[in-house]
N, C-alpha and C positions, 0 to 999 in steps of 0.2 A: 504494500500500500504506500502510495507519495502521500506525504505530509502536504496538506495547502498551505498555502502562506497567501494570503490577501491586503491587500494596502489600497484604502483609499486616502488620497489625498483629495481634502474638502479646503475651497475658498472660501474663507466665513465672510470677506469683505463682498463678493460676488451675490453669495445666498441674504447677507441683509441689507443689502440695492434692490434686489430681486423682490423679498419680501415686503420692502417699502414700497417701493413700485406698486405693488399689486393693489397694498391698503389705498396709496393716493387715487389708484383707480378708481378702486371701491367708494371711496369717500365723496370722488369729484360724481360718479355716477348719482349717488342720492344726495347732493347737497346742490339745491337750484339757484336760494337767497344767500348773501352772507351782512352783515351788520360791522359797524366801524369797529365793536367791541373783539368781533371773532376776527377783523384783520389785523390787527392791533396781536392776539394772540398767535396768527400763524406766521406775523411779517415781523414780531419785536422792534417795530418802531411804536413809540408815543403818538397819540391820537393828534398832539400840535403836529409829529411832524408830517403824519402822513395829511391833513390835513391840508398844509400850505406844501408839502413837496410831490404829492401822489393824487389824494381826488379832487384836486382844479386841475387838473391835468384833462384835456377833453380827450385825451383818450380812454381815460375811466369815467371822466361825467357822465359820458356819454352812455356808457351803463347803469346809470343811477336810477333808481325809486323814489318818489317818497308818497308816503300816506300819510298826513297831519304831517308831526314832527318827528316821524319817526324815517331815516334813508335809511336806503339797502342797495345791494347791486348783484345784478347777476356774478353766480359766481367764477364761474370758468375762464368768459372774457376780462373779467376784470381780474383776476390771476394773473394770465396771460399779459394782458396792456402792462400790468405791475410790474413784470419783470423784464418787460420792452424798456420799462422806464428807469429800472436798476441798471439794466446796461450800460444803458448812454451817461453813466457818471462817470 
């Protein structure tokens, strides 16, 4: 009888891009609205700055809501316009 000998070699950096990946998929698929408080939480800028540096920016106004006083913005294009707009710094 041969002995087996088996060796995997696993990319852990590979498998939790992967894994990430999948959730943001997941995530962007059921989340339609998003609110200043939940951009604030995904982008870790202060609501001044995303304020005067992010949504007068008419590339995310232009996805804006509001009901009374309450804005929201779609959320996938306005993601998207967000990091058109982290670029260009």
């Amino acid at each position: 009888m041969i002995p087996a000998n088996v060796q995997i070699n696993i990319d852990e950096k590979a498998i939790k891009k992967y894994i990430q990946e999948q959730i943001d998929s997941q995530i962007r698929e059921t989340i339609l609205f998003i609110d200043i408080e939940g951009l604030v939480k995904i982008t870790n800028f202060s609501k001044r700055f995303l304020e005067d540096a992010v949504l007068s920016d008419p590339r995310v106004k232009q996805f804006q809501r509001q009901r009374a006083r309450k804005r929201f913005w779609f959320y996938e294009p306005t993601i998207e316009a967000i990091k058109e707009i982290v670029d260009e710094w």
